[in-house]
Structures are given as structure tokens and as C-alpha cells.
Backbone as numpy.savetxt, mean C-alpha at the origin, in Angstrom:
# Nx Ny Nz CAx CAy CAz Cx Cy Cz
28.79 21.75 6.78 27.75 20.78 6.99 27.61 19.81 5.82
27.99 20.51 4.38 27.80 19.48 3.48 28.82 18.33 3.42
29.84 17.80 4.17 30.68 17.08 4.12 30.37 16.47 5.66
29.34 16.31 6.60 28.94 15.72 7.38 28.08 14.19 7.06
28.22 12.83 7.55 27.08 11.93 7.37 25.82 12.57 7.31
25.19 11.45 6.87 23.70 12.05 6.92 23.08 11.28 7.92
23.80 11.52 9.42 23.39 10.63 10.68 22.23 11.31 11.38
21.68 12.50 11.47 21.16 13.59 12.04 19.85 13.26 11.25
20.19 13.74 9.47 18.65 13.43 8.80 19.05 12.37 8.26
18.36 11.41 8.67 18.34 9.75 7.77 17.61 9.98 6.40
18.08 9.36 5.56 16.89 9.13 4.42 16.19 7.99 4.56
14.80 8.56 4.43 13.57 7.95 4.25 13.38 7.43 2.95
13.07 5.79 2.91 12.81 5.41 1.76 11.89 5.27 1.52
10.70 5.99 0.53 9.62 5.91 0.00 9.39 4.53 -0.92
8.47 3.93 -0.69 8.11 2.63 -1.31 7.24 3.11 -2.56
6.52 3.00 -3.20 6.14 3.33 -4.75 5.53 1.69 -4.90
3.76 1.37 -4.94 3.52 0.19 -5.40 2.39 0.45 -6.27
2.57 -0.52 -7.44 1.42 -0.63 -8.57 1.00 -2.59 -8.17
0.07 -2.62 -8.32 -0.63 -4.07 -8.06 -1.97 -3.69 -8.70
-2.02 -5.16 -9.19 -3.48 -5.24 -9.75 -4.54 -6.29 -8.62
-5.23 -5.41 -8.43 -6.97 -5.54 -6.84 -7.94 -6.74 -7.99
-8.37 -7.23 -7.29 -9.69 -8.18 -7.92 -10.77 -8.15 -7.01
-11.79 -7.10 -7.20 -12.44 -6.76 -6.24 -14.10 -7.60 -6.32
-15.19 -7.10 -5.61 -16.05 -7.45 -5.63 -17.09 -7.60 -4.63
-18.23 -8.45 -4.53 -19.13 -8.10 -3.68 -18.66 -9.62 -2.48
-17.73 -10.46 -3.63 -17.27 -11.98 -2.98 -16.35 -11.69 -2.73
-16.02 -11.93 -1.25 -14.75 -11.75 -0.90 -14.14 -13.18 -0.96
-14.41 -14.34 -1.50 -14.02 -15.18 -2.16 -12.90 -15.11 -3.30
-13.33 -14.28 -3.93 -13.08 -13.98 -5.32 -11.68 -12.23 -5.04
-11.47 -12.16 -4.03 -10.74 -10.60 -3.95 -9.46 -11.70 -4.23
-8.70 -10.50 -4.99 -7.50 -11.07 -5.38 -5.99 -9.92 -5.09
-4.77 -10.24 -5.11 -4.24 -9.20 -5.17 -2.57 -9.50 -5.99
-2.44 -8.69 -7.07 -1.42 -9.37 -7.82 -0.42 -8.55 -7.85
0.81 -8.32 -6.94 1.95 -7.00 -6.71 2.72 -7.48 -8.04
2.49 -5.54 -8.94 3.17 -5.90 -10.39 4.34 -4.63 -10.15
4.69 -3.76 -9.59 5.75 -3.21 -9.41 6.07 -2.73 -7.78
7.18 -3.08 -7.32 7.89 -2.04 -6.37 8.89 -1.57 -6.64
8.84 0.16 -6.21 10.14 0.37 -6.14 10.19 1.50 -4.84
11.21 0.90 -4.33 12.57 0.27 -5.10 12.54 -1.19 -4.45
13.30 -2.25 -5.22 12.99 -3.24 -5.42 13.05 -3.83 -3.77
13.76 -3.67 -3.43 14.26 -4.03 -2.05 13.27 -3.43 -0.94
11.62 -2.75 -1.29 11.40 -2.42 -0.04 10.71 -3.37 1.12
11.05 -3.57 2.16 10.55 -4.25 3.12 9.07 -4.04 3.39
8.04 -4.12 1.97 6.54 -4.01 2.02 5.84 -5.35 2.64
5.15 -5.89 3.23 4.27 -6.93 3.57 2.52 -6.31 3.49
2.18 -7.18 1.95 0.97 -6.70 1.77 0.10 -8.07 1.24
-1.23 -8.56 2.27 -2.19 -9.62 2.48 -3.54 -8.97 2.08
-4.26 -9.80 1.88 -5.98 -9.15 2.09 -6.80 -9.62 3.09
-6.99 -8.87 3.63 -7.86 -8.74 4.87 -9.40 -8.63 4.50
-10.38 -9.32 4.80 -12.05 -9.39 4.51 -12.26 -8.45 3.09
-12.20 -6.85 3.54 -12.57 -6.24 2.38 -11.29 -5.05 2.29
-10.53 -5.31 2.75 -9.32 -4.40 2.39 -7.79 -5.05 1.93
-7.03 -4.74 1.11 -5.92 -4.70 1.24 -4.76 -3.87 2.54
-3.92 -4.74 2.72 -3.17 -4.43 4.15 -1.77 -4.33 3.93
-0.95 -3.34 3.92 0.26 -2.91 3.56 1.24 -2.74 4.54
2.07 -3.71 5.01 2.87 -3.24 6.69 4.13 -3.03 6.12
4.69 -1.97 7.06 6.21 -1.93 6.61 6.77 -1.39 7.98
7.70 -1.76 8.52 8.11 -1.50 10.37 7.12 -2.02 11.02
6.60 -0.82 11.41 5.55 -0.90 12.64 4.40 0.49 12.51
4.64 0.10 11.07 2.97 1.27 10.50 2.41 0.12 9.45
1.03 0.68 9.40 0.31 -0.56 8.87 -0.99 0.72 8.06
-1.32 0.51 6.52 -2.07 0.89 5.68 -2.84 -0.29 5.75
-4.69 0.59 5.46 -5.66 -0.35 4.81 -6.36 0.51 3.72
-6.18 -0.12 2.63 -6.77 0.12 1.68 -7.96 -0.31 0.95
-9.43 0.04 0.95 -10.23 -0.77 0.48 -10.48 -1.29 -0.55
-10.84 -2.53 -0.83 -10.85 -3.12 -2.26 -12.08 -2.43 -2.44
-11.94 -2.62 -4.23 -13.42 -2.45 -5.03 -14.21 -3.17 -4.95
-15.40 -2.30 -4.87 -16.67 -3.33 -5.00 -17.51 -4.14 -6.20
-16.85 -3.16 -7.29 -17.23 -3.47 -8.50 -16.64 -4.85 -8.63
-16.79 -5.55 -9.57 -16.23 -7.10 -9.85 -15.62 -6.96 -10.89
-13.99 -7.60 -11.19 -13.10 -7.29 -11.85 -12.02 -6.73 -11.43
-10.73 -6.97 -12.56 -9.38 -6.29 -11.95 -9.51 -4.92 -12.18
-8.42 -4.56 -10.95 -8.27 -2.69 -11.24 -6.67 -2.05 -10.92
-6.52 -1.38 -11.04 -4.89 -1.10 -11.01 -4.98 -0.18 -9.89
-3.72 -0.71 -8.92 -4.04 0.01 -8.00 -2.40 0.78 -7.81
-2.55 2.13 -6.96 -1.05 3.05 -7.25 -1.18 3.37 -5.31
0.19 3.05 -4.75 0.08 3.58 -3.63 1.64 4.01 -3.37
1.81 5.35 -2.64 3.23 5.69 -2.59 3.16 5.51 -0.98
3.66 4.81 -0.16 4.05 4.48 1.44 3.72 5.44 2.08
3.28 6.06 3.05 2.94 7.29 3.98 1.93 8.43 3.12
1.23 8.00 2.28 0.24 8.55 1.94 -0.88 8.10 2.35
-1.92 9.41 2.49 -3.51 9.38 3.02 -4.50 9.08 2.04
-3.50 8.18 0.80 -4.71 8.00 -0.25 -4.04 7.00 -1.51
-4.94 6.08 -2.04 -4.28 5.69 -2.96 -5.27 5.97 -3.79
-4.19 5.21 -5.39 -5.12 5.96 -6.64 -5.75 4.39 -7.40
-6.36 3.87 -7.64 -7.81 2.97 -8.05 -8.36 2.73 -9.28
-7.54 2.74 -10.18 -7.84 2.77 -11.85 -8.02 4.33 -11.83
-8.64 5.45 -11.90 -8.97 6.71 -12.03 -9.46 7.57 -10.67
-9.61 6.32 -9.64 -10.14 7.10 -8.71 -9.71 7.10 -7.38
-9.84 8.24 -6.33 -8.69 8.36 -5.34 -9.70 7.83 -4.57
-9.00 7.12 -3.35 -9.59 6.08 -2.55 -8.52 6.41 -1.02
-9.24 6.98 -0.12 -8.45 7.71 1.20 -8.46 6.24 1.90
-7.35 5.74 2.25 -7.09 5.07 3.71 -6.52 4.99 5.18
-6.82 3.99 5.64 -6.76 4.37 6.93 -4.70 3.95 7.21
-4.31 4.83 8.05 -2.84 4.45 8.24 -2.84 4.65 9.78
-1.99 3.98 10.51 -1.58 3.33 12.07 -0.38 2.56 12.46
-0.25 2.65 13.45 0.75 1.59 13.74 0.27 0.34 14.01
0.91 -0.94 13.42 0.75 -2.53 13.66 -0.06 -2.44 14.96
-0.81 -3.62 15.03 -1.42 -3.92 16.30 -2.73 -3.55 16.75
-2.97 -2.16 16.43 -4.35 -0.99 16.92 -5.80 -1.35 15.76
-5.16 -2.37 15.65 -6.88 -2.17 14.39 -7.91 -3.77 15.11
């Protein structure tokens, strides 16, 4: 088996993103500044939506809520996780497929 493709189990590429959020009570003022992906090449599409950040990749779609506090914050999200991390603090979002929200 170890000299078989790996056609059966595909590898899954995990996306890995750090961006800095500009949050607040103005959604005027929400900002969103993507400072690392990896790996460099991933097919991420990420906008801000009213009070969330929006992360699509295929045909699954993350929302992540911005801060309310005012000011930048560092934000950590690894692709198919039920949570990202928020300067120090874990922040659960919602995940779906494109279209349903």
C-alpha cells in the first residue's frame, strides 16, 4: 500500500491565517489587513460583512465576528476550525456551505 498514489486519501490542505481585525462599535471604521497565509497559494477569499469577517474557500464559508472593542487585534484562524483565536481570546464561529446564510 505504501507505494500506491494517494488517490483514495487526498491530502487536505489546511490554510493557517494571521490578519490584523479593526474592530468596533462603527462598522465604518471595521477594517481587515491579511498579514500571513500559509501556505501561500491557498485559495482563501476573505471580505467583511456588517459585523463579521467572511472566509470562503470551495463551497464552505466561515464567519467570524469582529471586535467590539475599537482598535486593531490579531486575529489566528486555521480553515475547518470551530473557533478562532482574537489577540488572547477564543472567539467560536459559525461554518457552512456558500449560499445558506
Amino acid at each position: 500500500m505504501a507505494g500506491l498514489p494517494n488517490l483514495i486519501w487526498p491530502v487536505v490542505v489546511k490554510c493557517f491565517l494571521i490578519a490584523s481585525l479593526h474592530g468596533g462599535p462603527d462598522p465604518t471604521k471595521h477594517a481587515y489587513e491579511p498579514l500571513h497565509i500559509e501556505p501561500a497559494a491557498c485559495p482563501l477569499v476573505a471580505y467583511l460583512d456588517h459585523h463579521s469577517l467572511i472566509l470562503e474557500k470551495g463551497y464552505r464559508r466561515v464567519e467570524i465576528p469582529l471586535p467590539s472593542h475599537e482598535g486593531w487585534h490579531q486575529l489566528r484562524y486555521m480553515w475547518g476550525a470551530n473557533y478562532a483565536t482574537l489577540d488572547e481570546e477564543i472567539l467560536f464561529v459559525r461554518l457552512g456551505p456558500t449560499g445558506t446564510y
